[in-house]
N, C-alpha and C positions, 0 to 999 in steps of 0.2 A: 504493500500500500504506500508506504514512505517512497522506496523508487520509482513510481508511479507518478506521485505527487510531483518528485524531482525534476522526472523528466519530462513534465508536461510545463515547470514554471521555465526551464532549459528552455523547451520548443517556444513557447512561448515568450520568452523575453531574448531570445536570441545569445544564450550562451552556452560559450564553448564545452568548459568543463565545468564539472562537480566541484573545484574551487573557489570560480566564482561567484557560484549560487548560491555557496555556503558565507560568504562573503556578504553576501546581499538580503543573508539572512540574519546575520549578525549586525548588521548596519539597519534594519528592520528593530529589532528587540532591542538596541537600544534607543532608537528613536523612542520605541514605545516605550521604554522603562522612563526616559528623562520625563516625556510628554503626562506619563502616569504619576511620577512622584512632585513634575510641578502644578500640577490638577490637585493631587492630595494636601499640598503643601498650601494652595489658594483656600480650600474648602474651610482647612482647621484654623486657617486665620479668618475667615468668617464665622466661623463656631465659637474660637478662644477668646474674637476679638484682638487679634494678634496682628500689627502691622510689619513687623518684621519676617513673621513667615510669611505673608502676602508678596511683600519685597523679594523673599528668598525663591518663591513658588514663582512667580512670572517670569523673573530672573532664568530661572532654568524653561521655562515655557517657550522664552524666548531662545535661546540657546539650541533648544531643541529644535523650532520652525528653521532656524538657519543652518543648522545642521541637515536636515530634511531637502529644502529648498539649493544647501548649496551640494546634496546626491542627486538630485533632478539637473542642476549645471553641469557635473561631472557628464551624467548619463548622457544627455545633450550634445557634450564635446565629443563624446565616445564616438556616436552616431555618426556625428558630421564631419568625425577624421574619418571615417574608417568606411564610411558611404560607399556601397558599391564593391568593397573589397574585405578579402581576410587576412592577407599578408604584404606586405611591403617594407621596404628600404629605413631603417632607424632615420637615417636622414630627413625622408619623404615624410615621416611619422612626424617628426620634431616640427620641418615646418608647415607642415597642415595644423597642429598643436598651436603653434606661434601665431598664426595669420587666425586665427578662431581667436584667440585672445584677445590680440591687438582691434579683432573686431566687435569683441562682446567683454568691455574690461567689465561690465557692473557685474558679469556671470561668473568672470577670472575672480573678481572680488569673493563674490557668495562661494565660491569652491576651493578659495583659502580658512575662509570661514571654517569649513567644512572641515576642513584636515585637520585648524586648530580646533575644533571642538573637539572630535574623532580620539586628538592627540590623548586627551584627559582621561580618556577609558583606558586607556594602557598604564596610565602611572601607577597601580598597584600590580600589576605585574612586572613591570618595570624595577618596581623597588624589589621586591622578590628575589627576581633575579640581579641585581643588583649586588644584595644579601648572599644569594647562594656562591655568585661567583668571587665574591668578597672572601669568602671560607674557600674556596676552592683555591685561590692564588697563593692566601696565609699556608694551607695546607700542602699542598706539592706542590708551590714555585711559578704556576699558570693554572687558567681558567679553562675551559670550555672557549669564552668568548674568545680568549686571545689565540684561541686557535683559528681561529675563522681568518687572519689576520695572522699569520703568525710569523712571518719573517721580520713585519711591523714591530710586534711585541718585544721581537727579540735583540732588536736594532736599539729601540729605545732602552732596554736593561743594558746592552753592554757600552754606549754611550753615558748613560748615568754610572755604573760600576765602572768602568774606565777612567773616568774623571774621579772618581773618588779613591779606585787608588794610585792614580797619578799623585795627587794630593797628599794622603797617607803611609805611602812606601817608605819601607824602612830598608831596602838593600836592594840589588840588582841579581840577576842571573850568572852563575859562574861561566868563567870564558868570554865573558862581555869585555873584558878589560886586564890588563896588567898591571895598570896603574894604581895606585893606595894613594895620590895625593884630594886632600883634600881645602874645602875653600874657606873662608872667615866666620861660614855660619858653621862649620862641622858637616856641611856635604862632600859626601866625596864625589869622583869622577863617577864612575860607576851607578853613582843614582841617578846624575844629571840625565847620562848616557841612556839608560831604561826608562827614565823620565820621557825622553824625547821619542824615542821608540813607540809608547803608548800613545802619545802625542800624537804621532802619524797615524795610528791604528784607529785611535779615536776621529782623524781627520778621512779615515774611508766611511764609518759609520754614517758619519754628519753629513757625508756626499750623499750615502743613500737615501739618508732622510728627504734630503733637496729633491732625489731622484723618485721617491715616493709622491711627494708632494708636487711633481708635475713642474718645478721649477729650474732642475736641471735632465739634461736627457745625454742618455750613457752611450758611449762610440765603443761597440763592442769589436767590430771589424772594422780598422785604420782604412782599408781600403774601400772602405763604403764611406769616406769622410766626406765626401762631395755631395756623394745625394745625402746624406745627414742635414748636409748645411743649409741644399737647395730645399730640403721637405722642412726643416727647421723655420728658415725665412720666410716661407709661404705661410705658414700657421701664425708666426710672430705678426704679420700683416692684419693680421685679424684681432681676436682678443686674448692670445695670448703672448706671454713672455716668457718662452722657453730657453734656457742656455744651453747651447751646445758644448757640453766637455773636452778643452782643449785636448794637447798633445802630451803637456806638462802635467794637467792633470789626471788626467789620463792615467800617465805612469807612477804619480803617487799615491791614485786609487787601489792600481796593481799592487803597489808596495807596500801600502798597510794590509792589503790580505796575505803578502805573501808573508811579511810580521808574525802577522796572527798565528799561522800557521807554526811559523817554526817560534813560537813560545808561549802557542797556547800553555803548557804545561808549567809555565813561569809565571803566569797571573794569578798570582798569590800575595801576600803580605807577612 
């Protein structure tokens, strides 16, 4: 009976999968729950005499209709991208998207509404997880979430730990040096020397970061460095500001990895 029901509001409203519809039925129930408890919330401040829950009850009443109103804008723009078609080009998608907005802002308006009212039903699962993955980091070192992300995760932990024991090192790596002189604070050679080492190591991390964040872009093959530059410049034309990684940097990106490598075993204190 329930897959029945399903696939008749599917045929019916034009959707693809069982996702969606489940989606549109959550979007449904709480309309109804907001639209129920600021109607309950009116009544008892007619009952109690109460102008504060009056306040409170319309308040959400209202929240509710534009929450409603801006899933009818959504549905709208749905429609009017996707008119006549099932699949097409993320490009094409974006600007049939863009040219609907630019043409209907009071609709773009009500369908921001939308999202941020939407947003508020998640903040107690939000916090949840929040909580849970909070205990999971304390506990083994990473999350769940930072998995999702995890070479991100991991850039940022050895850029933080890097820096701090650049800062709190008490010796260097044997073989580093021959030297035992040291300077007017009581550092010797040897720590400067490991000092600077981490230094570079930490200077590939903080490349990456740039490189995650879209603000530098990495030249993996030298010989591809033209069309780099020519697909670089064309994109920088528009709205972005991408840096193409020199020649020099380049090679001391290499060189903190290859660091890394021969004294992973040294990153100690």
């Amino acid at each position: 009976m329930i897959e029945r029901v399903k696939n008749y509001l599917m045929k019916r409203f034009r959707y693809d999968t069982e996702y969606e519809l489940n989606k549109v039925i959550e979007k449904g129930m709480f309309s109804f729950f907001m639209l129920f408890s600021g109607i309950s919330l009116v009544l008892q401040s007619i009952y109690f005499h109460n102008i504060y829950l009056g306040v409170c009850g319309c308040s959400i009443i209202g929240l509710a209709l534009l929450y409603v109103v801006g899933w009818w804008a959504i549905e709208k723009e749905r429609k009017a991208t996707w008119k006549g078609v099932k699949t097409m080009e993320m490009g094409e998608a974006n600007r049939r998207s863009n040219e609907w907005e630019k043409a209907h802002p009071v609709l773009n308006f009500l369908q921001s509404c939308h999202y941020e009212v939407g947003r508020k039903k998640e903040i107690p699962e939000d916090t949840y997880y929040n909580i849970k993955y909070f205990i999971q980091r304390g506990k083994r070192g990473f999350s769940r979430r930072d998995v999702w992300g995890f070479y991100e995760y991991l850039t940022d932990v050895m850029i933080g730990g890097l820096k701090e024991l650049q800062v709190m090192v008490h010796g260097y790596p044997s073989g580093l040096t021959n030297s035992q002189a040291i300077d007017v604070n009581g550092e010797s050679v040897g720590t400067k020397e490991w000092k600077k080492i981490i230094g570079k190591i930490i200077w590939t991390f903080e490349a990456i970061k740039k490189i995650e964040n879209h603000e530098w872009v990495l030249v993996e093959d030298e010989s591809k460095r033209k069309e780099s530059q020519k697909c670089v410049r064309r994109l920088n034309k528009s709205e972005h500001t991408w840096h193409l990684m020199t020649k020099k940097e380049m090679d001391k990106y290499n060189e903190g990895w290859t660091l890394l490598r021969q004294y992973w075993f040294s990153l100690w204190d």
